[in-house]
N, C-alpha and C positions, 0 to 999 in steps of 0.2 A: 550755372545754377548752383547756390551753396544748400546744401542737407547735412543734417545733422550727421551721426557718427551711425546713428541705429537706424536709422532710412537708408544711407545708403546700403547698409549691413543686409536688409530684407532685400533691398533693389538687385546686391549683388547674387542673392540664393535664387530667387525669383528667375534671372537673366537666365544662369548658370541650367536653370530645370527647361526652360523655353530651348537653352542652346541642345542640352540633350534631348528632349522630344523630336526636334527640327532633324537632329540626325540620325535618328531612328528611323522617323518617319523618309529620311532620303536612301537608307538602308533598305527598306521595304520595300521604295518604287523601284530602285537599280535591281533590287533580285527579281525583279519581273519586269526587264528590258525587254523581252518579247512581247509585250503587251502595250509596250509603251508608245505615245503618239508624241511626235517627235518634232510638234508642234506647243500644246501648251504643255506635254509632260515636262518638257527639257526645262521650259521654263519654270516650272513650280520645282523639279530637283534644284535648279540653279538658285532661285530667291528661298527654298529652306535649307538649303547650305550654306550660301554668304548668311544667314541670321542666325544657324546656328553655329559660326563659328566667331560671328563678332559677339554674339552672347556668353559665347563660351569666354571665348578672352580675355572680353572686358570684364566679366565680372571675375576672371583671374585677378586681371590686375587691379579691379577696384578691392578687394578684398589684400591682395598685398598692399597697397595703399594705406588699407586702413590700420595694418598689423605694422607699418611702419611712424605714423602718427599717435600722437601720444595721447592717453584715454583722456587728461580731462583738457578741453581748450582754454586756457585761462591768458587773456589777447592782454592780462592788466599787469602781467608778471612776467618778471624779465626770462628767458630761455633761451639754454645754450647749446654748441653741439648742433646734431643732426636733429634738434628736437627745436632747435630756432624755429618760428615764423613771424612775418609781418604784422605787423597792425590790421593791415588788410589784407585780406587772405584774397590767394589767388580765382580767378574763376577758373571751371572745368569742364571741358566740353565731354570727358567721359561719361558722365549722367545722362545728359541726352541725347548718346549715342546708343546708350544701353536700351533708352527709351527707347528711341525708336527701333533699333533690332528687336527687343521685344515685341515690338507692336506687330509691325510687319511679321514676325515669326508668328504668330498668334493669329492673323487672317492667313499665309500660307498653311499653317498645319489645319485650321478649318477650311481651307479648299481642298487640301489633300482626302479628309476626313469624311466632307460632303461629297466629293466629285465635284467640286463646281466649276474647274476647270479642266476636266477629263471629256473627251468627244469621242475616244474610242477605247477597246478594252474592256474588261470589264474590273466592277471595283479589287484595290488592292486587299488582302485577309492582312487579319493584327496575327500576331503571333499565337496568339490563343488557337487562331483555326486552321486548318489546314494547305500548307502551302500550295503554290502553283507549280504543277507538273511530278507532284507526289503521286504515287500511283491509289486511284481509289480502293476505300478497303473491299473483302470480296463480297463481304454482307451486304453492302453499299449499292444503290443505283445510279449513275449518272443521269444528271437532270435533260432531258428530253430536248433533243435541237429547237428553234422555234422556225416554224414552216417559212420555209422560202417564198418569196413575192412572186408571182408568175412572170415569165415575160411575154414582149407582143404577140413571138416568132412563136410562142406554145399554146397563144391565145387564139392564133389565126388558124393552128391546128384542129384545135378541138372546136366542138359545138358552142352554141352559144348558152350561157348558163344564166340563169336568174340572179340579179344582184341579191347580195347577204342584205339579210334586213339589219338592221342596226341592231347592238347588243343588249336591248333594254329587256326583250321579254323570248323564251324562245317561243320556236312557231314549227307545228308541226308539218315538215314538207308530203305533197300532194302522193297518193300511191302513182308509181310509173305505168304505163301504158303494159296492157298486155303483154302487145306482143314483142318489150324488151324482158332481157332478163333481168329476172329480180336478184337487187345489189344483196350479196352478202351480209349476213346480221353483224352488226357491231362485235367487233372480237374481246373478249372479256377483256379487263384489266390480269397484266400480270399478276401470278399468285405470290412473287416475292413483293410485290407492292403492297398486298392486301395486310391489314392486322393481323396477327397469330391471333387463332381465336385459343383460348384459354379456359382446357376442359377445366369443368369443378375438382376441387380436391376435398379428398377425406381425412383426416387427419385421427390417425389413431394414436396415442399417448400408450407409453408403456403404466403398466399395470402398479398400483403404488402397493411398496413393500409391505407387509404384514410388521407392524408395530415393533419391536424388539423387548420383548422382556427385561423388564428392573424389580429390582429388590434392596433395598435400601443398605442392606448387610452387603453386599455384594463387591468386586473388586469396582474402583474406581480408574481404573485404567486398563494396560492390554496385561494377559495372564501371561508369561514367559517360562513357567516352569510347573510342572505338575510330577509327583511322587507318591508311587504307592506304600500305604503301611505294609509291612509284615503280614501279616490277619489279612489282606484284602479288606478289611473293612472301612478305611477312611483313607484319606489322601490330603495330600499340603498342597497349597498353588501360592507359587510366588508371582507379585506384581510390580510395574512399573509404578506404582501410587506408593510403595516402599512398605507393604505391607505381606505378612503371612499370615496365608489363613489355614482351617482344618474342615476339611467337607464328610461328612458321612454318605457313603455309599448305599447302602441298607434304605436311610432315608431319606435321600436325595435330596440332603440339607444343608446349610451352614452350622457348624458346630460354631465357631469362635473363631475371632482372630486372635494368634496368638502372640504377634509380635511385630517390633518394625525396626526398619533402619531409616538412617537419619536422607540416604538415597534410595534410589529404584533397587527393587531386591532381583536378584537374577539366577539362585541356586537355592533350594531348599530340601534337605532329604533327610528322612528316618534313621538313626543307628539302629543297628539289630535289636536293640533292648526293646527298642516302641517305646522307651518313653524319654530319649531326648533327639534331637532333631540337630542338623546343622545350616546355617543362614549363610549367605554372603552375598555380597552385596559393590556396588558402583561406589561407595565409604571407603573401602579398603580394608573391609574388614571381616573374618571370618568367624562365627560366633556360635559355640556348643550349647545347647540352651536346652532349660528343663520344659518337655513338649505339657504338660499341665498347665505352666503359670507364665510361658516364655522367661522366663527369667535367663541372661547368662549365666553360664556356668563357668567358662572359659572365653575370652576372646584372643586370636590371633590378631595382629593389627600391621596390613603389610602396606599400608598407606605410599610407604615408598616405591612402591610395584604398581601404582596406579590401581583404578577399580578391579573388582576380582571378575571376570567373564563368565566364568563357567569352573564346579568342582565336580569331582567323581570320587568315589569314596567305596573299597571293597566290598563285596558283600555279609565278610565278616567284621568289618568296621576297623580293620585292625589299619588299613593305610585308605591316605588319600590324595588327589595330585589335584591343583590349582593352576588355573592359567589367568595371567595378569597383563592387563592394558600395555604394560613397558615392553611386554614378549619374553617376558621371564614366565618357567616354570619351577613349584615348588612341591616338592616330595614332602609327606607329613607323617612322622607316627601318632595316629590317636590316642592310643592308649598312653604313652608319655608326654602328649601335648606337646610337640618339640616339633621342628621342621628336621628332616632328614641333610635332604639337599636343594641346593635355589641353584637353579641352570640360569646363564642368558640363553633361550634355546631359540628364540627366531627375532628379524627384522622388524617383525610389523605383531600389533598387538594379535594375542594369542586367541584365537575363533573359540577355538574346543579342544576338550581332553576328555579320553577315558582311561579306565583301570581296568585289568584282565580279574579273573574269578579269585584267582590264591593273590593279588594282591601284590607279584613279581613285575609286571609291566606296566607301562603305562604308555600314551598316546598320545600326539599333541597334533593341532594345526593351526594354522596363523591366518590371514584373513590376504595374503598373497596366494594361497593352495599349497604351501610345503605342509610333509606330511615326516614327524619325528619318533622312532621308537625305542620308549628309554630303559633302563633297565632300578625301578626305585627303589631297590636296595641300596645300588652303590651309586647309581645317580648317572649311569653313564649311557650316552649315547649307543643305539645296540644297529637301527639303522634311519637313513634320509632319505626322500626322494621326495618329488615334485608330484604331488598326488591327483592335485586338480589346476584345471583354471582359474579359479576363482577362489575367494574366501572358504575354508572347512570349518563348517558349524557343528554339523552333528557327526556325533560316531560314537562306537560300541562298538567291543571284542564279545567276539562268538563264544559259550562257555568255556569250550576247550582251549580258548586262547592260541590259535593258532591264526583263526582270522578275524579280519575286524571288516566295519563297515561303517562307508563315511558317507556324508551330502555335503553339497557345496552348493556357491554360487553359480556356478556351472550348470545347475538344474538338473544334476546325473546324482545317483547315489553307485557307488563302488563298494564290490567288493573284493579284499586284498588277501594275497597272501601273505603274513607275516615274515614266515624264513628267507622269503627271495625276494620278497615286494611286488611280486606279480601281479597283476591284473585279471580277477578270473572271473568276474562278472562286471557286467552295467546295466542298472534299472535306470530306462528310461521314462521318462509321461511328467512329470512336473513341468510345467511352465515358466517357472521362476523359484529362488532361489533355495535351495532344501536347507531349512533353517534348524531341523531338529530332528533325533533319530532314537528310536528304541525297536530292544531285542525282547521277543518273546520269551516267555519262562522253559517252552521247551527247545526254542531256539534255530525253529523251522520259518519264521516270519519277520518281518523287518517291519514297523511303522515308519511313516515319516510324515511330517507337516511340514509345509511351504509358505512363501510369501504367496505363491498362487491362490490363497483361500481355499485350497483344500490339505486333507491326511489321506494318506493310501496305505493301503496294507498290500503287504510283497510278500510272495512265497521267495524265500531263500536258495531255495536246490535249484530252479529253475527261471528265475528272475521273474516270474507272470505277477502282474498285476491283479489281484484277488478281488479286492472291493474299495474301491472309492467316496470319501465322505464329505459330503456338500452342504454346506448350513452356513459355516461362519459369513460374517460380513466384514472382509478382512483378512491379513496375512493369519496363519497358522503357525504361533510360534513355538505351543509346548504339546508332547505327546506321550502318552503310557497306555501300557497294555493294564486292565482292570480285570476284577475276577470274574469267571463263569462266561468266558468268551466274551468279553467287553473292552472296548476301547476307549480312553477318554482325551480329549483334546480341548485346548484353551490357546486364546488369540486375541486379536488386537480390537476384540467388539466388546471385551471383556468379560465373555460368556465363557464358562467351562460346560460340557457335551459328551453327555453320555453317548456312545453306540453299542448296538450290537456287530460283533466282527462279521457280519455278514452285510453289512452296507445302511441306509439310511432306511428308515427316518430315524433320527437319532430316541434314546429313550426318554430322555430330560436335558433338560436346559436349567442349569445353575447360572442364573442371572447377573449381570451386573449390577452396581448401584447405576441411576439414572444418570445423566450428564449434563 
């Protein structure tokens, strides 16, 4: 039989799909040789084997065949080599061997598939269902024997019994005679048989949030830093939208924004004067500015120290310490505008620092939990130790500077002794990670804000938890004590929140702009 190059091509994929079904299919019956009738079973394993392996083959070799002949037949031009052929090309009995193995593999796997030549057993499963002599699952029933035929020997036993009427319609049999007894009622159908009945359900939705206040003036991102004036009367909050604004207390308003950097602002605080302020910022840079008009005044520009994290700045304005993304810290004199000393002081970028009251010490942590005390005068290391688990965010030294007090990612806030490094307290209750920490004015209370979404107030002497504060929608990332027993906080919903220090409802809500 002569075919072209592209018939036999399809003939040979065709064969090749017949020959693996065929042995699939001989697959299937062999792992259920128990079942098998050994009769026409043997025979249908034996004719889908011999087809699925002369399908398999030949259409191997019709397929090398073809990879060995050259694509175009031109019978008018002369060829050389292994690519010679005749004038007249040979005939080939592989085509219509292929044929026919196909054929025949093609009525065996529909016998296989029908039953049509199965007499006992029952049918083989495809792989999709469940094998034979798998164990049934437990939810599962086993399908019901089908009743046994009687025989003579149990018929000649018993009575004689009215023939079944044929299955067309039922028919209700007669009631029995007195004085037998009456047969037993029909035993229910099992209860794992039955449907699960499926009580109604109620579905109660939680309750939709109360709206969130905006205000157009308002930060357009999360607040990360809040600072009291002098006066108790106004306050600065810095944002990730790279702006600084100025809030009145009194009237529970936006005064102006006074300023921005070219990145997310992350430090903003008062000099003692009240009227210039210090900025820094994820830019690299730290910028003294006039608090009326924002105007620089000075700019330090430590770009090579990566973004500035976090500053602190005495209370007499006289020194300040910086911690930068590289894990360098830098000692400042303000009043000469000049950096003191630039330490490499840790591995990993610098979490936080503080400054003690006269302006002699400072603090640093890194975002591994080392914990550095320096001395910013001479710029020297005074001592080190391993303060937390986690990342040190917040801290503040106690007025007298002998103790400080830190949070981490740890979700502990510590407090330490400075001269030994001792451990002499732990406020527990946060959830997650204590991102921010301030000390009261008389220095008996600790705030802190969390990624938890809440601020707590801590009594210091005694670690107790005081009053707890719930509102934001969101991590709590900046926190200050405010005047006349007030607390204010600002977070990642972009709301700054007045409290009273004796717990919620808060007094005011300083709104965000919309989103």
């Amino acid at each position: 039989m002569l075919l072209g190059r592209l018939p036999q091509g399809i003939l040979a994929i065709v064969a090749a799909a017949i020959g693996i079904w065929c042995l699939r299919a001989v697959y299937l019956l062999l792992g259920t040789s128990s079942a098998l009738s050994w009769t026409s079973d043997t025979a249908l394993v034996a004719v889908l084997a011999a087809s699925g392996l002369v399908c398999l083959f030949g259409a191997a070799l019709m397929l090398l065949r073809l990879a060995d002949r050259p694509r175009v037949d031109v019978q008018n031009t002369q060829q050389f080599g292994r690519f010679a052929v005749d004038s007249k090309p040979s005939r080939s009995l592989l085509v219509p061997l292929l044929a026919v193995a196909g054929v025949v593999g093609v009525v065996a796997l529909g016998a296989h598939q029908f039953g049509l030549l199965r007499t006992t057993g029952q049918p083989v499963k495809d792989s999709g269902q469940q094998a034979a002599g798998e164990p049934v699952p437990s939810g599962a029933q086993a399908p019901p024997a089908a009743p046994a035929t009687p025989s003579a020997s149990t018929e000649e036993k018993t009575s004689p019994a009215p023939a079944a009427p044929a299955p067309v319609e039922p028919t209700v049999a007669p009631p029995a005679p007195q004085e037998t007894a009456a047969a037993p009622p029909a035993a229910a159908p099992p209860v794992e048989n039955a449907p699960p009945t499926v009580p109604p359900v109620t579905t109660v939705p939680m309750p939709k949030p109360d709206p969130m206040p905006t205000q157009a003036e308002g930060h357009r991102d999360a607040v990360v830093w809040l600072s009291l004036a002098a006066d108790g009367n106004s306050f600065l909050s810095a944002s990730t939208d790279k702006t600084i604004k100025l809030w009145s207390i009194p009237d529970r308003k936006l005064v102006r924004t006074v300023a921005s950097h070219p990145d997310m602002v992350r430090s903003a605080i008062f000099l003692p004067d009240g009227k210039r302020i210090v900025t820094a910022g994820d830019d690299g840079e730290i910028v003294v500015r006039n608090l009326a008009d924002g105007a620089p005044l000075h700019v330090f520009s430590v770009k090579d120290h990566g973004g500035v994290n976090k500053i602190a700045i005495s209370p007499d304005g006289r020194r300040m310490v910086s911690g930068h993304e590289a894990g360098t810290v830098l000692f400042w004199d303000l009043e000469k505008l000049v950096p003191l000393h630039v330490e490499r002081a840790h591995g990993w970028s610098v979490a936080g620092v503080a400054i003690s009251d006269d302006g002699s010490r400072a603090l640093s942590g890194s975002i591994d939990g080392d914990l550095k005390l320096w001395d910013v005068n001479e710029g020297t290391l005074l001592r080190y130790w391993g303060g937390h688990e986690r990342g040190t965010y917040g801290m503040a030294f106690t007025h007298d500077g002998k103790f400080a007090v830190t949070g981490s990612g740890d979700r502990t806030i510590k407090l330490w002794e400075l001269q030994s490094g001792r451990l002499v307290r732990q406020f527990d209750g946060h959830s997650q990670t204590v991102y921010t920490i301030a000390l009261s004015q008389d220095g008996t209370r600790i705030l802190s804000g969390s990624l938890d979404g809440t601020a707590r107030l801590w009594d210091l002497e005694n670690g107790t938890e005081i009053a707890q504060y719930v509102g934001h929608r969101g991590p709590v990332y900046s926190v200050a004590f405010g005047p006349e027993g007030t607390v204010l906080t600002g977070g990642y919903d972009r709301s700054i929140r007045i409290w009273r220090e004796a717990g919620p409802p808060a007094v005011a809500v300083l709104a965000g702009a919309p989103q």
